[in-house]
C-alpha positions in Angstrom: 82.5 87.5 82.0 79.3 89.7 81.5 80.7 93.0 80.7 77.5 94.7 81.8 77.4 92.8 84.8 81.4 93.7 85.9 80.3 97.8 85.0 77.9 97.5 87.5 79.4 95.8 90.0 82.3 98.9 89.5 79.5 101.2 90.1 77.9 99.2 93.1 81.3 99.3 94.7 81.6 103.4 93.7 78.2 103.8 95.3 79.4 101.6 98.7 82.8 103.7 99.4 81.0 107.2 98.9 79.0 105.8 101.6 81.1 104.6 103.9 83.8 106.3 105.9 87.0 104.7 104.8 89.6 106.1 103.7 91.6 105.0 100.7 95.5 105.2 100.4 96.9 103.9 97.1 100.4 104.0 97.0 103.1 102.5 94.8 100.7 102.7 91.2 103.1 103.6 89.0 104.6 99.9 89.6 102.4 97.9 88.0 104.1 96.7 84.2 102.7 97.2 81.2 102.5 93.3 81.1 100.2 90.1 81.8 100.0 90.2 85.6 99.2 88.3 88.8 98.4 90.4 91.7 99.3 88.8 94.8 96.9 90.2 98.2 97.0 89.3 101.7 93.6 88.5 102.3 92.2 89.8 106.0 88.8 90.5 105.0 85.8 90.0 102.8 86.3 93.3 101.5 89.5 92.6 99.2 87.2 90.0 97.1 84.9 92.6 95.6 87.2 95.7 96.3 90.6 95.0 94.5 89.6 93.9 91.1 87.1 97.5 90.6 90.7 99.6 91.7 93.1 97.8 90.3 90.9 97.7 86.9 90.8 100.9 87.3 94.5 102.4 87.6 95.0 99.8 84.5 92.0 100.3 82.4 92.4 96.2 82.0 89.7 93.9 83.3 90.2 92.1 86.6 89.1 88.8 87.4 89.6 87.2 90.7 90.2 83.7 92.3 87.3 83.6 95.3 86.7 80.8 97.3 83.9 78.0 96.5 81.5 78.4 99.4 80.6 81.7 97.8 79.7 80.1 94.7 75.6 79.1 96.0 72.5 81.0 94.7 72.1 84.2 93.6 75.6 85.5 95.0 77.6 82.8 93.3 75.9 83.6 89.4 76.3 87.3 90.3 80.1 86.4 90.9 80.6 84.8 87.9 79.2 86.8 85.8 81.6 89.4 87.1 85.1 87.3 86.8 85.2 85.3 89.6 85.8 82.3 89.5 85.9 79.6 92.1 88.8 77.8 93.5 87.3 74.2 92.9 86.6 75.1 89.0 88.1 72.3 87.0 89.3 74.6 84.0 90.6 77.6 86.3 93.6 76.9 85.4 93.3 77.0 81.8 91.2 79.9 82.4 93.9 81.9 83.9 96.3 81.0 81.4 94.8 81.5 78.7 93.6 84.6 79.4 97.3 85.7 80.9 98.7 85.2 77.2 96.4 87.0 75.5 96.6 89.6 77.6 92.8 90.6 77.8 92.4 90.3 81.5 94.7 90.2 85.2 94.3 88.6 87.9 94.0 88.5 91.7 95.3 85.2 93.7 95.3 85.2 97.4 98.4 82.8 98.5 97.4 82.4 101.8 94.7 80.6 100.2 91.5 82.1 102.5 91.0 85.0 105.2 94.1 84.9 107.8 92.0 86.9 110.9 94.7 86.0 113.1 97.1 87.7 110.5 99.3 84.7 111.8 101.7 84.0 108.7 105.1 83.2 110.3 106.6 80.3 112.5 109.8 79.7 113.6 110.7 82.6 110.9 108.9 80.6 107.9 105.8 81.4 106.6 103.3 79.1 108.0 99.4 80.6 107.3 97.3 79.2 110.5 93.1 78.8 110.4 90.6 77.2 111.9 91.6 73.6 110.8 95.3 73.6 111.4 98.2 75.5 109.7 99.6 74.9 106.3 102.3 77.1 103.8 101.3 79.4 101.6 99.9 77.8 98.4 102.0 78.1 95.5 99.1 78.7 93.2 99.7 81.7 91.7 103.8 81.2 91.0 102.7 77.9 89.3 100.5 79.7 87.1 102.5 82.4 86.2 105.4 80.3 85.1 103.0 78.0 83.3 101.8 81.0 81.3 105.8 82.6 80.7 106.4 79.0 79.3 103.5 78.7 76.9 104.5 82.1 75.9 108.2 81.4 75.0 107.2 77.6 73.8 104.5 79.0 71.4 106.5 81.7 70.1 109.5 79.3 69.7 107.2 76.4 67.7 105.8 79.0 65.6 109.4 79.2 63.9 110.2 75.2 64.4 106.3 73.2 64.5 103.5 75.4 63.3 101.1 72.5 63.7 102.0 72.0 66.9 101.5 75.9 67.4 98.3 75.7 66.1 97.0 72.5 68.1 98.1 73.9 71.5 96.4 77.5 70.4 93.2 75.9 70.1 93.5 73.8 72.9 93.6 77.3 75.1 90.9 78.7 72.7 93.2 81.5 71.4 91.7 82.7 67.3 95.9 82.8 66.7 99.2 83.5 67.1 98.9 86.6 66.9 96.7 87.2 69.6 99.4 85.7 72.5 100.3 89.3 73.7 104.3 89.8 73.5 104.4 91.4 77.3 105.9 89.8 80.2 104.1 87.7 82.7 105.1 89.3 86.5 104.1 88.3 89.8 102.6 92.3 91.5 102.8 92.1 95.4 100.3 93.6 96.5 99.7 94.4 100.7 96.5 96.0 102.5 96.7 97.2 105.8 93.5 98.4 107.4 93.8 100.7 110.7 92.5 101.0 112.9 90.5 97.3 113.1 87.6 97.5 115.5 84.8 94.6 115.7 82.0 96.0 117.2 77.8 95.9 116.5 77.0 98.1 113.8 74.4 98.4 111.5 74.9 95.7 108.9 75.6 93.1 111.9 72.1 93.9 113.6 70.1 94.2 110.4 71.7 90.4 109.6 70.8 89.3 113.4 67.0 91.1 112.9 66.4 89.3 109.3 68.1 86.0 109.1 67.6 83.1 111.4 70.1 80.9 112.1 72.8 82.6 110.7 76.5 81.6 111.2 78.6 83.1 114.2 81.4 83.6 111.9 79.4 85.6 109.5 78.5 87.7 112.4 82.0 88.2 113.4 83.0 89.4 109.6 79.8 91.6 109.9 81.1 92.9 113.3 84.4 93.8 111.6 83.9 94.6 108.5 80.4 96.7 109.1 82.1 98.5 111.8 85.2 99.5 109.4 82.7 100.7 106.7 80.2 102.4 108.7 83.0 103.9 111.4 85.9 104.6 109.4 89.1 103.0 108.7 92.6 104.0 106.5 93.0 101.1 104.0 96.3 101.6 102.7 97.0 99.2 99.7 100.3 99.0 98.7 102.0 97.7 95.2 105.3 96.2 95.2 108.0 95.4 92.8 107.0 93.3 89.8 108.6 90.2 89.8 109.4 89.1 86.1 108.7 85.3 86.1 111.4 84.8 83.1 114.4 84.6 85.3 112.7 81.8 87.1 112.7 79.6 83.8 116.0 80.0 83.5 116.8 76.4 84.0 118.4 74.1 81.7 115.6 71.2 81.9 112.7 74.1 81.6 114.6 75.2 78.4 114.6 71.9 77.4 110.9 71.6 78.1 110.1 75.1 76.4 112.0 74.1 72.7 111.5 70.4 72.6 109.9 69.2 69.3 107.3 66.7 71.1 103.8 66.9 72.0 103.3 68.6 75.9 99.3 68.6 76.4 98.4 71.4 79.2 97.8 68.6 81.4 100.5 66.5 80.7 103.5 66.1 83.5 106.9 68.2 82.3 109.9 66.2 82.2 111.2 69.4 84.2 108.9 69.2 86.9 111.1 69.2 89.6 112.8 72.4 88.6 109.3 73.9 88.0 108.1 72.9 91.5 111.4 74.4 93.0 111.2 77.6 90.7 107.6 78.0 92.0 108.5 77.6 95.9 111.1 80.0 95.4 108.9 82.7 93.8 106.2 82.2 96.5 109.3 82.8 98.9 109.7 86.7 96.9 106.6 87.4 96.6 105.1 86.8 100.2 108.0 88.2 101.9 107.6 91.4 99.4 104.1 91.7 100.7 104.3 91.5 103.8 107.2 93.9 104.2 104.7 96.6 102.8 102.4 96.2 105.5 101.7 99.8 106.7 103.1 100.1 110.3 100.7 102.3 112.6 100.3 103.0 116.2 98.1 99.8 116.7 101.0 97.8 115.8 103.5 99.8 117.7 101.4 99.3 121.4 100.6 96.3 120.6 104.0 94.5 120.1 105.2 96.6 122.4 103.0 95.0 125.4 103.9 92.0 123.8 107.5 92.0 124.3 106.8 93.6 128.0 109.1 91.2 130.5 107.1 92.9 133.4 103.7 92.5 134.5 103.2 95.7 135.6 103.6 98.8 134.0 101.2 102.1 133.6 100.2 104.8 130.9 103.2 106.9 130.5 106.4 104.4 130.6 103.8 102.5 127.9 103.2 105.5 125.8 107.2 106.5 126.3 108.3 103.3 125.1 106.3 103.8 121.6 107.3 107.3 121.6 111.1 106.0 121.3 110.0 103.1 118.9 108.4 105.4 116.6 111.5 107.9 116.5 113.7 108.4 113.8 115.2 105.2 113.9 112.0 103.9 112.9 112.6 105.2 109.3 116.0 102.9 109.3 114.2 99.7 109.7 112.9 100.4 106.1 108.8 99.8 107.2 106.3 101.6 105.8 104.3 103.8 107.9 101.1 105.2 108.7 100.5 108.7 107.9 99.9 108.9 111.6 103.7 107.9 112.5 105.3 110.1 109.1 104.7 113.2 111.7 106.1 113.8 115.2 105.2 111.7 117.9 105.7 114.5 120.8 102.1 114.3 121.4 102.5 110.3 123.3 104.4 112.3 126.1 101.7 115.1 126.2 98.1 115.3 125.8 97.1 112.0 123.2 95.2 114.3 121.6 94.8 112.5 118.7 93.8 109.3 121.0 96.4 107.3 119.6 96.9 105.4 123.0 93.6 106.2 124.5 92.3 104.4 121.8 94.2 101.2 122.2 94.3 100.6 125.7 90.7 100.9 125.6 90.5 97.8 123.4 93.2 96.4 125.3 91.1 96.9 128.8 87.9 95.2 127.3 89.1 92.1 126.0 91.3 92.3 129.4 94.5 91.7 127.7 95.6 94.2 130.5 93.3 95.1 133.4 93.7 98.5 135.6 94.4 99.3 139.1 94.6 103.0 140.1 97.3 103.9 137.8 98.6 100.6 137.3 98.7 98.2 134.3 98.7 94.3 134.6 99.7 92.4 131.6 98.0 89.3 131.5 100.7 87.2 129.3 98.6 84.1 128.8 96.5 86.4 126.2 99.6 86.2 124.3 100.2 82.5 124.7 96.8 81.1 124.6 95.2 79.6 121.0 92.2 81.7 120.8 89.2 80.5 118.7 90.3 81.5 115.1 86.6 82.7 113.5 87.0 85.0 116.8 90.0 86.6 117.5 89.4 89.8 116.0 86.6 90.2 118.5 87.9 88.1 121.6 91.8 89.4 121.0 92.2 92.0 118.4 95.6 92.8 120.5 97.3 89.6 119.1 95.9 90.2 115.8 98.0 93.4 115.5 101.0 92.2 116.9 100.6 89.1 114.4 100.5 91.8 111.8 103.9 93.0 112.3 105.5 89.8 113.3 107.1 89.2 109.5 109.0 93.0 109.9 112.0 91.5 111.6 113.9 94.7 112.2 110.9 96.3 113.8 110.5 94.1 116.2 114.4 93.7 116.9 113.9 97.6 117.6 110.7 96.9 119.7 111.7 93.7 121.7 114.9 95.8 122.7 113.3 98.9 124.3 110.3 96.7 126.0 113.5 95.3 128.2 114.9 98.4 129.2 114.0 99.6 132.9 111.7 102.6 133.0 114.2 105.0 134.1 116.4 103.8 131.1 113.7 104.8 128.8 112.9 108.5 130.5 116.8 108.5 130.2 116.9 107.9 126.5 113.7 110.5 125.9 115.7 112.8 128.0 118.3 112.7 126.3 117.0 112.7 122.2 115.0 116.1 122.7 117.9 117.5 124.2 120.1 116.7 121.3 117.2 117.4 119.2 117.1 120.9 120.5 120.5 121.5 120.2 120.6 120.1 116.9 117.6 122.1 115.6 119.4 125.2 116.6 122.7 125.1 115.5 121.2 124.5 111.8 118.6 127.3 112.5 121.8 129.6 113.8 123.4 128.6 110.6 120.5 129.1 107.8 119.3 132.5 109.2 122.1 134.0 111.0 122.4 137.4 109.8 126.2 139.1 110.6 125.7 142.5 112.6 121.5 141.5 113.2 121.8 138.4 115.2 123.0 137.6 118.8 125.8 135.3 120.0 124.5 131.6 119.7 124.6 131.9 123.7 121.5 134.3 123.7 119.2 131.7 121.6 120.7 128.2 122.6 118.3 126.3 125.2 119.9 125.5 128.5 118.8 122.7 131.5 119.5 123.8 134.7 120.5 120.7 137.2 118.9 120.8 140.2 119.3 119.0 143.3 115.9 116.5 143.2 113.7 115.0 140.4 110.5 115.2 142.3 109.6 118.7 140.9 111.3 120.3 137.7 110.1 123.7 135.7 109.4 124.1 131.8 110.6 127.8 131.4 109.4 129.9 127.8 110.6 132.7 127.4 108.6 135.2 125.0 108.2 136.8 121.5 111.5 138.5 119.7 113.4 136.9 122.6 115.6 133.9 123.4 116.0 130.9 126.5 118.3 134.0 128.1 115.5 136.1 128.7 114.1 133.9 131.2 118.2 132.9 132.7 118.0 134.9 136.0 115.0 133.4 136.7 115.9 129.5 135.3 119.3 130.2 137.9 117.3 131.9 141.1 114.8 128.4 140.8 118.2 126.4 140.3 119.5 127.5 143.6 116.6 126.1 145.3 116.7 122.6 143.5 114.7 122.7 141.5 115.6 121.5 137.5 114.6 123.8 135.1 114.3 123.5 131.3 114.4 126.6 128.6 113.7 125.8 125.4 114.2 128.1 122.6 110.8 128.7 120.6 111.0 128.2 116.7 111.8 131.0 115.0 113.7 132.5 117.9 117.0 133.1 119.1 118.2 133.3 115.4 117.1 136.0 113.3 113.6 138.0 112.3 113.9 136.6 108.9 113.3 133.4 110.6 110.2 134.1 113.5 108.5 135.6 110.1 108.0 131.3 108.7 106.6 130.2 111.8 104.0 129.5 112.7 102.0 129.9 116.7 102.3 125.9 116.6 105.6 125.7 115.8 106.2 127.4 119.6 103.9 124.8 121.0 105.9 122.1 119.1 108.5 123.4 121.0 107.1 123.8 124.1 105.8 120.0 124.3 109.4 119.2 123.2 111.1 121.0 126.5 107.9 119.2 128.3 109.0 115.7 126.9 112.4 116.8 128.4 111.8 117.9 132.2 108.8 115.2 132.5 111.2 112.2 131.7 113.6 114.0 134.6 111.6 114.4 137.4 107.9 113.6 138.6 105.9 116.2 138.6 106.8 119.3 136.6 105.4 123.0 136.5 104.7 125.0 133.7 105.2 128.4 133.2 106.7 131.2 131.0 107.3 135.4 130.1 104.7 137.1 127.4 104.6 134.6 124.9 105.4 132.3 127.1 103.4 133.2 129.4 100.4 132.2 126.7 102.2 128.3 125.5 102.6 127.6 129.2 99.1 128.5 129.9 98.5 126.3 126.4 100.1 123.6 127.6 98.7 123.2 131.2 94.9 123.1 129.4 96.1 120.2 127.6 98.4 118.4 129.9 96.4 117.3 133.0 99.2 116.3 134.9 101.0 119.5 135.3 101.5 120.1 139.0 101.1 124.0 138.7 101.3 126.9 136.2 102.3 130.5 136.3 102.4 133.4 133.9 104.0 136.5 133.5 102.9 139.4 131.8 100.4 136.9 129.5 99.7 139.1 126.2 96.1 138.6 125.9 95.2 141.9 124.6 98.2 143.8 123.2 98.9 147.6 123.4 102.4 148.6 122.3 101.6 151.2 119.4 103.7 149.0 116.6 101.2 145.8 117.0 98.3 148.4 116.5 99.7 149.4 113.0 100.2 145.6 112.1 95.9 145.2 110.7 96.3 147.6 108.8 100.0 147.0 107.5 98.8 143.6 107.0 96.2 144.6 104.9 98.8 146.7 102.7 100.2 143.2 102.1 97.1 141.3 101.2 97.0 144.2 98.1 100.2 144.1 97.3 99.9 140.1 96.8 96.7 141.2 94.6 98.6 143.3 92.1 101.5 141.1 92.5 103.9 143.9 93.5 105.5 141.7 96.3 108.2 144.8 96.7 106.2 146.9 98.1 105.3 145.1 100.9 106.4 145.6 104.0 107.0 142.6 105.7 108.2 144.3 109.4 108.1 146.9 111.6 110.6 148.6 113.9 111.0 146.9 117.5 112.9 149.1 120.3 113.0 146.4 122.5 113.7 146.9 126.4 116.7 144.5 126.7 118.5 145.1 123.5 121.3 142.3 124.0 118.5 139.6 123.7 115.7 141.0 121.3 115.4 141.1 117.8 115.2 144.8 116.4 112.7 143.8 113.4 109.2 142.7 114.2 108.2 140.5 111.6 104.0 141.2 110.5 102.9 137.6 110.5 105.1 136.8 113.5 102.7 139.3 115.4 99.3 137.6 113.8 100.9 134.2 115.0 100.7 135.5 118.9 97.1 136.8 118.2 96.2 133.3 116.9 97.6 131.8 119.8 95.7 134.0 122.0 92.7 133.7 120.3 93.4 129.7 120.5 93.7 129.8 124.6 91.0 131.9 125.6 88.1 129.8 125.6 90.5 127.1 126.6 91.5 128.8 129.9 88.5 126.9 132.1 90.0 123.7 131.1 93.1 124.6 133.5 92.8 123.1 137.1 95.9 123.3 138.1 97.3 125.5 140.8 98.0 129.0 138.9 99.4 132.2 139.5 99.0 135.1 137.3 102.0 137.5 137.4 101.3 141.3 135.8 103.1 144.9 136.1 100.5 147.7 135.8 102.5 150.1 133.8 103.4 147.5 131.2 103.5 149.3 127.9 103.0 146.2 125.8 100.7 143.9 127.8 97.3 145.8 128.7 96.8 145.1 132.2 93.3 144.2 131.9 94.1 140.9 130.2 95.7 139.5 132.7 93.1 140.0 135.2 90.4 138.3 132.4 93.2 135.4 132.3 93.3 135.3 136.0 89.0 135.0 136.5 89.0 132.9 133.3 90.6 129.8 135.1 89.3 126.8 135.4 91.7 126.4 138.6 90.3 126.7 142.1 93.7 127.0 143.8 94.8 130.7 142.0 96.8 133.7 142.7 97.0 137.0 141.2 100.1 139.6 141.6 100.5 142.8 140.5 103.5 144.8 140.6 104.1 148.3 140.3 106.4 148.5 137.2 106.6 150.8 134.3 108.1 148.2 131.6 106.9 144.7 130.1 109.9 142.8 130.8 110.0 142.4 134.4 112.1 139.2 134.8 115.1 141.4 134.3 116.3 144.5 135.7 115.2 146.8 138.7 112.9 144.7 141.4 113.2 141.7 139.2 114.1 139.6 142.5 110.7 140.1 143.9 108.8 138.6 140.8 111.2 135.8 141.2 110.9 135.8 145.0 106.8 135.1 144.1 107.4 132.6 141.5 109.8 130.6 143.9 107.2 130.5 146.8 104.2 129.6 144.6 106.6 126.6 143.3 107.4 126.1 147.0 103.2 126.0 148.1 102.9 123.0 145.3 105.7 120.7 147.3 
């Protein structure tokens, strides 16, 4: 290997991922021995080739050499190659090479067992690993457990004739080119699984693929294909997680009675030469293969892709549409998900509450686009129509990536065998089975998240009864319209009760969830954060959307602000209204919080965290409910939110009313009316009552606010 020549290649690669856009996840490092090892890589891409060996070298500070195959061994790019440690497939004295090399310790190496590029990432067949390409199918090779034993035994055979036949030490020493034996390193020989998972995977023109169609005539559809792929997950971005697995110590494989026979017998065994204990070598090979392929592919790094894809897969009905697809995923990628032992995506390690609201991190929208255009599904109004011979049909293996990149990622997943069990099992449950089982998980999650809320921050003689905070569905009498109810800052789901009862009595289901933070203690509101209460709020969505079909949004104060949040998100919300919306703020106690806020920022400057103070003094209107501390940051948390949804209000079309009480002490007046003139919806109503107090939900007149709310809900029927 030309040193030079491998330092520069290092840098070349350097140079290439500062340029491109994908993002690197190494994770399981500290796994790799101190020893002489074989790392084992799926192999997807052309990437892996001139990728692994730089970043492997470079977590071991070892040199890497690679096995690559032997049509890339022509001209210019096959002496550049070389010279860098690669070496090719069909070279006579790799395996001496590898060997040698192996037990003196000076260099690792990369084997792919699949044996070439697997773009259909199909690897298993009637649950055996079977690799399929473009000629046919075959096993996984069982090149690199061959050679790793091979080395373990020269290792223990040479130590063991240096004690019994040092002539016969010495001849097989200079047979593998090694000065002495002192230079056959004492470490271990292991077997590193090693998996790659790239996400998401999107062939498309790019760059490299129209500069190669511009310059070079003739050239290869299936290089343009690779260039299509791998250009566009340079160029556009892609997560390339590489996992490293277990180290599998080859010396328990050799544990055989005829290979210890073979390792201390006192006759001449040339490198070539057939061992009398071949059989139990070739069965003590096939068996490693078996660890070390099913060890990589459980790493591979379950995302979103995978999850949609396998999903549609296992779909027994044609038909389906958008949400019941997204709802399905959302249940797969719950916390059962974590049981089936998979690793996962950074994408599914958070909550998935956003696949029953707004996709806003185009998770779906994303997939089903690539589904639509290779017409694995096609679309009618809302409908979706699974065409199930794209899951059956053989599909041109040089271009499946581009032609069906659906299969390809619900090939990926096909070795996970409790993932799909999980999968396969919810894509046969009837729709209203699934917006059953979302239904009822939030709810339980909601419960769930309070009672250990209630039990961390509780405060004797501070907080309310558990019955003031605990969120509450009200049955009604008919799905087709339900109501999300918030209720508002220092309060708790009773708050809003006399309204969530009056809409009740007409039918309608309504849903109060208790905001984070609330419904507990002060000591509590002052750690969360403005989207913790929108977590919450999609949460009670998730809830009243899987119970009836069409649902309207609205809430009190605070509320009043994560309804109106919501509804600029969620296009399907059938109407929104809000009461007493705190866009500008004028209770006297918020106007001391800059400047008490300030105080704090000092304090934290001259580290003299005692002297801060932390909260003001609430007198709240309906002492049974609200809390009597108002926590500083809990107040800059509303002002964020605020500040979030006012340039957001245009994005709201759906009907809206705007509810306001002109003597409200807390609420100025005047923001409601810039809420009301600020929506985007052309179907809007503005009310103002004549109160002299913020919470107008309760108390005096309250009936005629809820008397408004109730026909507005009645005009969206």
């Amino acid at each position: 290997m030309n040193r030079f020549a491998y330092r520069t290649t290092a840098l070349a690669i350097k140079t290439l991922e500062n340029l491109s856009k994908a993002r690197l996840g190494i994770h399981g490092a500290e796994k790799i021995p101190n020893g002489s090892n074989i790392f084992v890589i799926n192999h997807f891409t052309r990437l892996e080739t001139f990728v692994m060996p730089y970043h492997i070298s470079k977590l071991t500070n070892v040199p890497v050499w690679s096995l690559a195959a032997a049509e890339l061994f022509k001209g210019a790019m096959g002496a550049y190659l070389e010279k860098v440690g690669a070496v090719s497939t069909k070279n006579p004295d790799r395996d001496l090479l590898i060997v040698k090399s192996l037990l003196t310790g000076e260099t690792m190496w990369i084997i792919f067992p699949e044996g070439r590029m697997v773009k259909n990432k199909k690897i298993i067949e009637k649950g055996r690993f079977m690799i399929s390409y473009a000629g046919g199918k075959h096993p996984p090779h069982t090149g690199a457990a061959t050679l790793a034993l091979r080395t373990e035994f020269y290792r223990q055979r040479l130590k063991k004739l240096a004690l019994t036949w040092p002539e016969e030490a010495d001849r097989l020493l200079e047979r593998f080119g090694i000065a002495g034996p002192d230079a056959v390193a004492d470490k271990g020989t292991y077997i590193v699984p090693v998996n790659i998972t790239y996400y998401p995977i999107r062939a498309r023109e790019n760059l490299l693929s129209n500069l190669a169609l511009n310059l070079v005539e003739n050239i290869p559809e299936r290089v343009i294909e690779e260039l299509m792929l791998e250009g566009s997950m340079l160029l556009s971005g892609v997560d390339m997680d590489i996992r490293f697995g277990d180290p599998i110590d080859v010396r328990a494989f050799l544990d055989h009675t005829a290979i210890r026979r073979d390792i201390e017998c006192e006759h001449c065994i040339d490198f070539d030469d057939r061992l009398p204990s071949h059989r139990a070598m070739r069965k003590a090979a096939l068996r490693l293969m078996e660890q070390y392929m099913a060890a990589i592919y459980s790493m591979t790094t379950v995302n979103h892709d995978h999850l949609f894809a396998t999903m549609l897969k296992y779909l027994k009905y044609k038909t389906t549409d958008d949400l019941d697809l997204r709802r399905r995923v959302f249940l797969a990628a719950g916390s059962g998900l974590v049981q089936t032992r998979v690793c996962l995506h950074k994408g599914l390690q958070e909550d998935q509450i956003h696949l029953l609201t707004d996709d806003r991190y185009h998770r779906y929208k994303d997939f089903i686009a690539v589904a639509l255009e290779t017409d694995v599904v096609q679309r009618q109004g809302t409908t979706l129509i699974k065409d199930f011979n794209k899951f059956t049909y053989a599909f041109d293996f040089h271009r499946i990536r581009i032609e069906n990149p659906v299969v390809v990622m619900a090939n990926a997943v096909e070795p996970l065998k409790s993932l799909n069990k999980r999968i396969r099992r919810l894509a046969w449950l009837p729709c209203f089975w699934i917006r059953h089982k979302i239904a009822r998980r939030l709810l339980h999650k909601a419960h769930t998240d309070f009672k250990a809320d209630y039990g961390q921050f509780a405060v004797d003689g501070q907080s309310k009864p558990p019955s003031v905070g605990r969120p509450y569905l009200i049955k009604g009498r008919r799905r087709d319209m339900g109501i999300l109810l918030s209720h508002g800052y220092m309060a708790a789901p009773l708050e809003v009760r006399s309204l969530a009862e009056f809409l009740g009595r007409k039918g309608f289901w309504v849903y109060a969830p208790r905001l984070k933070g609330h419904g507990t203690s002060p000591d509590d509101l002052a750690i969360r954060t403005y989207q913790d209460w929108i977590a919450s709020i999609e949460e009670g969505y998730g809830v009243i959307s899987s119970i009836c079909r069409r649902v309207v949004v609205g809430g009190f104060s605070t509320g009043a602000g994560l309804a109106l949040e919501l509804a600029s998100r969620v296009k399907d919300v059938a109407g929104v209204f809000a009461v007493s919306a705190p866009l500008r703020l004028q209770d006297l106690a918020t106007k001391l919080v800059p400047a008490v806020d300030a105080w704090n920022r000092l304090m934290d400057l001259v580290k003299r965290d005692g002297a801060k103070k932390e909260f003001v003094d609430n007198n709240p209107e309906n002492p049974h409910i609200n809390y009597f501390r108002n926590p500083i940051s809990g107040v800059r948390e509303l002002e964020r939110l605020m500040d979030d949804l006012e340039p957001r209000l245009s994005k709201i079309h759906a009907p809206a009313l705007v509810v306001q009480s002109d003597g409200d002490p807390v609420v100025n007046p005047k923001g409601a009316k810039t809420i009301f003139k600020r929506l985007g919806s052309e179907d809007k109503t503005y009310v103002l009552f004549s109160f002299e107090r913020h919470g107008i939900l309760l108390g005096e007149g309250s009936h005629r606010v809820h008397r408004t709310i109730g026909d507005f809900i009645d005009h969206l029927k």
